[in-house]
C-alpha positions as CSV (number, residue, x, y, z in Angstrom):
1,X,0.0,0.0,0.0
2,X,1.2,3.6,-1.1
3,X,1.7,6.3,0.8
4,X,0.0,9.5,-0.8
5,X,-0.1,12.7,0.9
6,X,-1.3,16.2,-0.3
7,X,0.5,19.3,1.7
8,X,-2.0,21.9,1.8
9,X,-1.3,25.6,3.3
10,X,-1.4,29.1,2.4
11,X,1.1,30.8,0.6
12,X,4.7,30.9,2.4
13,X,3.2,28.2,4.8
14,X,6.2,25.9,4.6
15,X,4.5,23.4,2.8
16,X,6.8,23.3,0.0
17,X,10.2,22.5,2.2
18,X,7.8,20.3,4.9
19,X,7.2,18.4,1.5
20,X,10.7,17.8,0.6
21,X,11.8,17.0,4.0
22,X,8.9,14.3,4.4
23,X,9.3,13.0,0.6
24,X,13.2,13.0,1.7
25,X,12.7,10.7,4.6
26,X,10.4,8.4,3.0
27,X,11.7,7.6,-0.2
28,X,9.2,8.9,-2.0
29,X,9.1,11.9,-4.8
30,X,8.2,15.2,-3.7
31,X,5.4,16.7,-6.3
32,X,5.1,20.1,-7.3
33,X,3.0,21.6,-9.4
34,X,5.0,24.7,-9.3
35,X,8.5,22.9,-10.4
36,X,6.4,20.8,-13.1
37,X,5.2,23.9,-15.0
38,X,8.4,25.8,-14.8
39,X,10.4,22.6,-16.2
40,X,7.2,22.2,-19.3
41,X,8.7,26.1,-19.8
42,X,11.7,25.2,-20.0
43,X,11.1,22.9,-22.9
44,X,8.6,25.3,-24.8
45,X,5.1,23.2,-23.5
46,X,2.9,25.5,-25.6
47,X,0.3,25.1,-23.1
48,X,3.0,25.5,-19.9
49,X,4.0,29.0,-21.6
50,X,0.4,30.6,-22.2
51,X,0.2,29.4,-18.1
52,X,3.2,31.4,-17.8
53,X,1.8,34.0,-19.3
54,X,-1.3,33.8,-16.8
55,X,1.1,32.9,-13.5
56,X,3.0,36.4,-14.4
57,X,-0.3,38.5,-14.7
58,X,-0.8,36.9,-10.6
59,X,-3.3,34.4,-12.2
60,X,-4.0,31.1,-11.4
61,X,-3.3,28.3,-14.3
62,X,-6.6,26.7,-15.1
63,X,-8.3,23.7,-13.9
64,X,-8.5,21.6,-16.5
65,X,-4.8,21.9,-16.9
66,X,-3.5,21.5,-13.8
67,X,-5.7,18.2,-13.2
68,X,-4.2,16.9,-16.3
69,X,-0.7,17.9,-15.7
70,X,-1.2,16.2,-11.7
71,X,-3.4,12.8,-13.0
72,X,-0.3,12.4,-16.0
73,X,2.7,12.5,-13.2
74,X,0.8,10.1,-10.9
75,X,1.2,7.6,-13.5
76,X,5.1,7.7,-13.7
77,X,6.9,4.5,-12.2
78,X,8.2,6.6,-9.5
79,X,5.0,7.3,-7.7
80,X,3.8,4.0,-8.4
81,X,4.3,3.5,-4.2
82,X,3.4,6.7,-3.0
83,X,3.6,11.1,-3.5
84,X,4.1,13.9,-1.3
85,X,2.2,16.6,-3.3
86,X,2.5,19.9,-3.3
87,X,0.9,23.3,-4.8
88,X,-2.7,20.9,-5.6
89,X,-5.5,21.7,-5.5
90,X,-6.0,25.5,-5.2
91,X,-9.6,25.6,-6.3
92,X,-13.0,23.6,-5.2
93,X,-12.6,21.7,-8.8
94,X,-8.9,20.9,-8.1
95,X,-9.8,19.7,-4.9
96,X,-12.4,17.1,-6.0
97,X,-10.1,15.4,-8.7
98,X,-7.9,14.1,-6.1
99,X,-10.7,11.6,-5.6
100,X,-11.2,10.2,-8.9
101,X,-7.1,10.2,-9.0
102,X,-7.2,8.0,-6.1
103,X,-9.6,5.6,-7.9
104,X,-7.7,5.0,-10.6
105,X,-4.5,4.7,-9.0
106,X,-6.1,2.2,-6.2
107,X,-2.8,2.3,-4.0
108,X,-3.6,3.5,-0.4
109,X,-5.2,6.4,0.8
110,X,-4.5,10.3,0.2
111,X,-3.7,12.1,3.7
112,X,-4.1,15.8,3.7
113,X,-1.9,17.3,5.3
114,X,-2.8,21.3,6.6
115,X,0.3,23.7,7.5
116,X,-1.2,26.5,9.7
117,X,0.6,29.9,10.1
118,X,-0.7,32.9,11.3
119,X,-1.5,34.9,8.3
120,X,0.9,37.9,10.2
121,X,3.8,35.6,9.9
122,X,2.8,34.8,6.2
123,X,2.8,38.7,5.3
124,X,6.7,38.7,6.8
125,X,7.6,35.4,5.1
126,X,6.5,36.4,1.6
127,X,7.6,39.8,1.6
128,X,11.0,38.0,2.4
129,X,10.6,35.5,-0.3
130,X,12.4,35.1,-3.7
131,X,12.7,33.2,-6.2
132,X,15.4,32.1,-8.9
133,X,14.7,33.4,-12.1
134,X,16.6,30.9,-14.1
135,X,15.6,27.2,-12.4
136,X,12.6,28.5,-10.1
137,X,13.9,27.6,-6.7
138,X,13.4,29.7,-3.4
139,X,16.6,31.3,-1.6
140,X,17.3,33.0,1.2
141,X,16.3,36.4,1.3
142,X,20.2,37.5,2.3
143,X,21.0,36.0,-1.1
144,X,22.5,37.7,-4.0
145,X,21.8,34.8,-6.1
146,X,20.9,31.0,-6.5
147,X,22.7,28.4,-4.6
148,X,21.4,26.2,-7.3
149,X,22.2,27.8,-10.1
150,X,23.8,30.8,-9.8
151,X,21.0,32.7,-11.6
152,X,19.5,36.0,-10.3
153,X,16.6,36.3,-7.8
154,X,13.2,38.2,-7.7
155,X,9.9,38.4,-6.1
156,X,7.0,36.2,-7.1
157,X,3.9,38.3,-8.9
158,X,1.7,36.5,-6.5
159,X,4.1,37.7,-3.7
160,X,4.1,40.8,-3.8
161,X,1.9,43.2,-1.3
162,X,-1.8,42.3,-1.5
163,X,-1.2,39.2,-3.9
164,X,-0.1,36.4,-2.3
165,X,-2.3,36.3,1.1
């Protein structure tokens, strides 16, 4: 039986490292919608860059395509035993296609996991935040640029004042 888990929290929660860190200690891959869309950019995904286009207007990518782009990596032999997701859902119809996901995988059940942080601490966190421009991944907000990558760092759209909380 698999172990499938969905990280759930606001914005600048945590659930993103939480995620890693369980995935880490469990052997299992760590899920994000986030990293999935900004690799489908990196390759030219037509439909990955008009949701770039709608995650830099501060938009949310639609439904339809994030379902698809979450049911299509469940199927790869690496999550045959198990996920930590994280970034899915974000809406009421995101949220009910976890249960016909589960059907069709028929490995275990989906834990939901809820990171709570007071939403004053998620104001401080996110006006902190950046980003790597290059490769997508967070850094420290003392850093000049990615530890990853080397590439420069900026502010999420959705991060900035009044968008992200």
């Amino acid at each position: 039986m698999g172990l499938n888990v969905i990280m759930m929290g606001a914005p600048g929660a945590g659930k993103g490292t939480q995620a890693g860190r369980f995935a880490q200690d469990r052997g299992l891959p760590k899920i994000s919608t986030g990293d999935m869309l900004r690799e489908a950019i990196r390759e030219g995904n037509p439909v990955a860059l008009e949701a770039k286009a709608r995650m830099d207007r501060g938009e949310l990518v639609d439904d339809a395509t994030m379902i698809a782009i979450v049911r299509e990596r469940l199927t790869r032999p690496d999550a045959s035993c198990g996920f930590v997701l994280d970034g899915f859902p974000r809406t009421v119809a995101q949220a009910e296609a976890p249960d016909a996901i589960m059907r069709e995988r028929n490995n275990g059940p989906l834990i939901v996991v809820d990171v709570d942080v007071p939403q004053q601490e998620l104001v401080h966190r996110l006006s902190m935040r950046r980003i790597c421009v290059k490769c997508g991944m967070n850094a420290a907000p003392t850093a000049q640029a990615c530890g990853a990558c080397g590439g420069g760092l900026a502010q999420r759209a959705a991060d900035k004042q009044g968008g992200g909380v």
